[in-house]
Residue, then its C-alpha position, 0 to 999 in steps of 0.5 A: x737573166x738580165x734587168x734593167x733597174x730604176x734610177x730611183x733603185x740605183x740609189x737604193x742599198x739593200x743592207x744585210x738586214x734587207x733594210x734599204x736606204x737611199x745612197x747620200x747625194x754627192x756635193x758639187x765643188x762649189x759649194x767648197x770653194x763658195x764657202x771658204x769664199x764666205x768664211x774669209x770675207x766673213x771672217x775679215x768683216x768680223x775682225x774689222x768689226x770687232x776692232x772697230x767695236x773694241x778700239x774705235x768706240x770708248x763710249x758705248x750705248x746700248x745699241x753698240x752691246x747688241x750689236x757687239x754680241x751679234x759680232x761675236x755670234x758671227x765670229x763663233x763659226x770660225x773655228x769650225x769653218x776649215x772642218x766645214x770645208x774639208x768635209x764639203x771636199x771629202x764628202x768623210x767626216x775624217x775628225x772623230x765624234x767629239x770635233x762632229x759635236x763640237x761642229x755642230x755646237x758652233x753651227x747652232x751657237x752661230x745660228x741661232x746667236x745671230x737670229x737672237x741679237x737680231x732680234x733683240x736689235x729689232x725690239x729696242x729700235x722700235x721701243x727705244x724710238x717709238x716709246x722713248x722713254x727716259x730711263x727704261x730699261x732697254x736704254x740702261x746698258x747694265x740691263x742689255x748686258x744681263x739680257x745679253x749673258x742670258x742668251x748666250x746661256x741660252x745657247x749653251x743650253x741649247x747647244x750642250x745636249x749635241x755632247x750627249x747625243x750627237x754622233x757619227x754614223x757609217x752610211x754607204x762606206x763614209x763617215x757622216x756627221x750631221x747628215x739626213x742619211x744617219x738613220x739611226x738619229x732620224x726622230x732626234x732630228x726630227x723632234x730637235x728640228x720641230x721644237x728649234x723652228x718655233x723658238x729659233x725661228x718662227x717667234x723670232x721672225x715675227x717679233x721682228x716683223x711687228x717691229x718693221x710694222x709698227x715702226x712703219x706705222x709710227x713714222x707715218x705719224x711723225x711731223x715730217x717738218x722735224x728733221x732729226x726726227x725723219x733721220x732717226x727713224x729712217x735709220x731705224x727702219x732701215x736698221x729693222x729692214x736689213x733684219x729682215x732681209x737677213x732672216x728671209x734670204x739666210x735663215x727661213x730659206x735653210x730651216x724649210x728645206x731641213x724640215x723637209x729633209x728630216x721629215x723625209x728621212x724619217x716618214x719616206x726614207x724609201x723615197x730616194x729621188x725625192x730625198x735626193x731633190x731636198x737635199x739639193x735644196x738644202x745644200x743651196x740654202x745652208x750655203x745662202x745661211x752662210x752668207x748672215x755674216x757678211x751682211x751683218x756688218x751692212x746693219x752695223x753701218x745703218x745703225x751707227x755713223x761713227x761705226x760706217x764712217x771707220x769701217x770704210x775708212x779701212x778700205x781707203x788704202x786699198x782706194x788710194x791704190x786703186x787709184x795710183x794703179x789707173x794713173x800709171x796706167x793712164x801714164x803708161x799708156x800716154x807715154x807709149x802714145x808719145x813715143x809712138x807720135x815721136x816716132x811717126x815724125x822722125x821716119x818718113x811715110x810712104x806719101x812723104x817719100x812720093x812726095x819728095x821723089x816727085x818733087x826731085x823728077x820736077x827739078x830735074x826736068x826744069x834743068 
């Protein structure tokens, strides 16, 4: 006897156990070709960053340690990114256990460095501006260069336990590493997930709306007759705003969805259609999360001079060619026009020959 099944359990797998699980959504093209796109801009603008930071600037502040190790965060998914890449294409984790927990480390370290260092960006303009005081401790380079040790040990904290308990897990005839679909490591992801949106994100993010608000409420108050004082503190909020740009577009987006995801895996995994939509969702915000280290390098050129007017300096070669390709083109094309015009006045048209030719019946009729 035929029937006829539901889409939601065509997607359905009944294993020998009879235990059902939902088939993992197929990633689109794209989002392999879009991410080697923002790995090799983010790679390049890391690299220019790094060099600028370590050959460009002799005398560093506090500012420039941040942002520095804000860099490096950024710089940190590097070695990952081709394991990304390739198993976006292959939709099979092809590389072992150990390169799954190492992936999964960098990804974290990357992260979470990057929500950190912004963070910590936003607090010291608001206090270093707003309460200027001489000799505080967010003004002394030694102190921000512990307070910058103690993050990264904090990430190696909190990345190492992916050693012990991360794996790759068998699901539908591929291997998956880091996926809603390992049902076998769903309350890890759940509990794990619960427990980094408070400390990597929800406290984070709000320290660093105060800043915005604070900082906003401040400059309000500020003689606005004092013109290096106006300056600082636009940079400053603009500094704060394209904090806060990064967290919204990269960050808040991705960590909602993966909520979601996890929550459905391990409550609903029965609920195929609706799993299969989160995790579209998903796909689309990691994607936009990958985008933080292009736009870091924006917040380095808001919050230094010296470092914007470098950074752009290393694309006035690729300007100068710009601008040689356009006046040979415009030679070209002027040529051409000439030529053509030469041309045109060496070869008679058709209304010159009538004209000749009735000038000469003329003639001939005079005689």
């Amino acid at each position: 006897q035929g029937s006829t099944l539901a889409p939601s359990a065509t997607r359905m797998f009944n294993t020998s156990d009879n235990v059902t699980g939902c088939v993992p959504q197929k990633i689109n093209t794209f989002i392999p070709i879009f991410l080697s796109f923002v790995f090799f801009v983010g790679f390049v603008l890391n690299c220019i960053s790094l060099w600028i930071f370590w050959f460009r600037i002799p005398q560093w502040n506090s500012t420039m340690i941040l942002q520095f190790n804000l860099a490096i965060a950024d710089a940190v998914i590097t070695p990952a990114a081709p394991l990304i890449i390739v198993y976006s294409l292959t939709d099979d984790w092809l590389f072992g256990t150990f390169l799954c927990q190492l992936k999964v480390f960098l990804l974290s370290t990357h992260m979470y460095g990057s929500i950190y260092f912004l963070t910590l960006i936003s607090l010291h303009r608001y206090f270093t501006v707003a309460h200027n005081i001489k000799g505080s401790l967010l003004s002394k380079k030694s102190f921000i260069t512990k307070l910058c040790l103690f993050v990264w040990g904090c990430l190696c904290f909190q990345g190492f336990p992916f050693f012990i308990t991360m794996k790759t897990s068998e699901v539908h005839g591929a291997t998956k590493c880091l996926s809603f679909h390992q049902s076998d490591l769903a309350i890890l992801f759940f509990v794990w997930n619960w427990v980094i949106i408070f400390s990597g994100l929800l406290i984070p993010f709000s320290i660093t709306i105060i800043c915005y608000g604070l900082l906003s409420r401040y400059i309000l108050q500020v003689n606005p007759m004092n013109l290096n004082s106006q300056i600082m503190l636009t940079k400053s909020i603009r500094t704060i705003a394209v904090s806060l740009v990064i967290f919204i577009v990269c960050y808040v987006p991705v960590h909602i969805t993966r909520t979601l995801g996890v929550t459905v895996a391990l409550f609903f995994p029965n609920l195929c259609s609706l799993l299969e939509n989160v995790e579209i969702a998903y796909y689309i915000t990691w994607m936009m999360s990958g985008t933080n280290c292009c736009m870091d390098p924006i917040l380095y050129c808001f919050a230094s001079e010296h470092f914007k007017s470098t950074f752009m300096s290393c694309f006035k070669p690729l300007q100068r060619l710009r601008r040689s390709l356009r006046v040979t083109t415009h030679n070209v094309q002027q040529s051409q026009g000439e030529s053509r015009e030469t041309q045109s006045a060496s070869h008679p048209t058709a209304s010159t020959l009538n004209v000749d030719l009735s000038q000469d019946s003329v003639s001939q009729s005079r005689a």
